[in-house]
C-alpha positions in Angstrom: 100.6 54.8 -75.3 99.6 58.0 -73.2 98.6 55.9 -70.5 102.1 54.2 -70.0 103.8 57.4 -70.7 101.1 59.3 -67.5 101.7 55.4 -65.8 106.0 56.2 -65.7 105.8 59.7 -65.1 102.9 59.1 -61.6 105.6 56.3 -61.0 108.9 59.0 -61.1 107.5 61.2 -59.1 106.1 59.3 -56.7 109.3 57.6 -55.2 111.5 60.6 -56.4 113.7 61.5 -53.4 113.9 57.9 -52.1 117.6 58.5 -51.3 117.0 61.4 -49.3 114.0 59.6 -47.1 116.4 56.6 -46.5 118.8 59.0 -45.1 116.2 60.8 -43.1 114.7 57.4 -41.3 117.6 56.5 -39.8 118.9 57.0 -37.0 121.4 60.1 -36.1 124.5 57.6 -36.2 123.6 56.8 -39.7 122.2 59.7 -41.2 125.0 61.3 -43.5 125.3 64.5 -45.0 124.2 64.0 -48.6 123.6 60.4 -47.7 120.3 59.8 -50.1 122.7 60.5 -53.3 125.6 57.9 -51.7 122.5 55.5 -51.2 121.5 55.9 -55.0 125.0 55.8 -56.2 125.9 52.8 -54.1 122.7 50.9 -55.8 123.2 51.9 -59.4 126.8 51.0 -58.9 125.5 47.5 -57.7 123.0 47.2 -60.4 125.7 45.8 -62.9 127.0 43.3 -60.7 123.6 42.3 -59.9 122.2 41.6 -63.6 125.6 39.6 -64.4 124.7 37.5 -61.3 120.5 37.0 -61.9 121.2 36.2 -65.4 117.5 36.5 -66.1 113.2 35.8 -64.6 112.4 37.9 -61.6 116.0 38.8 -60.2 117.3 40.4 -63.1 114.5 42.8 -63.6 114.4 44.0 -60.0 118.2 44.6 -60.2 117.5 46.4 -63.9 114.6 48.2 -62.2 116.6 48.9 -58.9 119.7 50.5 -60.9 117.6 52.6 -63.3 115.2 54.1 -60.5 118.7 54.5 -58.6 119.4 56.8 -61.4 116.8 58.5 -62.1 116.7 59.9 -58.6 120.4 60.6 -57.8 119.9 64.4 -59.2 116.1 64.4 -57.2 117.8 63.2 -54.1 120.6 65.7 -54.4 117.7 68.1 -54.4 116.1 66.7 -51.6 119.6 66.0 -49.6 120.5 70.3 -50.7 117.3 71.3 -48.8 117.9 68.9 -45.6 121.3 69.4 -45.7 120.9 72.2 -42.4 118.7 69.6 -40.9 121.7 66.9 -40.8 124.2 69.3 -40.4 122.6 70.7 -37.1 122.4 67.4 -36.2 125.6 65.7 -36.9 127.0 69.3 -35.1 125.0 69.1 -31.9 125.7 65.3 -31.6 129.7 66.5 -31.6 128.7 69.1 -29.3 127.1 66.8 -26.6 129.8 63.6 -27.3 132.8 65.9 -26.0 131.0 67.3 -23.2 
């Protein structure tokens, strides 16, 4: 039982923040302030839809596993997306600058 309990806890925080590195690989245009919690959001808010629609075998626990991980990291993400927020913002401010130059 330790062992699963050491196996979900590696497995949280290794791909805590996922959100937040979405929003960070992408390019200026889609990078949004706060944009790894709307990414979680967005797929736990999808999750339902997508268990009602895989019914069950492989489909339905990648949408169960999807829509809990989406979960767990929404408040990890808001974390992530707080400390990168003056990163974006600069960003999204100097790309204003320059567009009505």
């Amino acid at each position: 039982m330790n062992c699963n309990l050491l196996f979900a806890a590696t497995l949280c925080v290794t791909l805590c923040g996922c959100g937040t590195m979405h929003n960070l690989s992408g390019s200026l245009d889609s990078q949004r302030i706060y944009g790894g919690v709307r990414t979680d959001v967005k797929v736990a808010a999808q999750a339902p839809g997508d268990l009602v629609r895989a019914k069950e075998g492989p489909e339905f626990m990648n949408a169960a596993r999807a829509g809990a991980l989406s979960v767990i990291d929404t408040p990890l993400s808001a974390v992530g997306d707080t400390v990168t927020l003056p990163v974006i913002a600069g960003r999204k401010l100097a790309d204003q600058v320059q567009t009505k130059r």
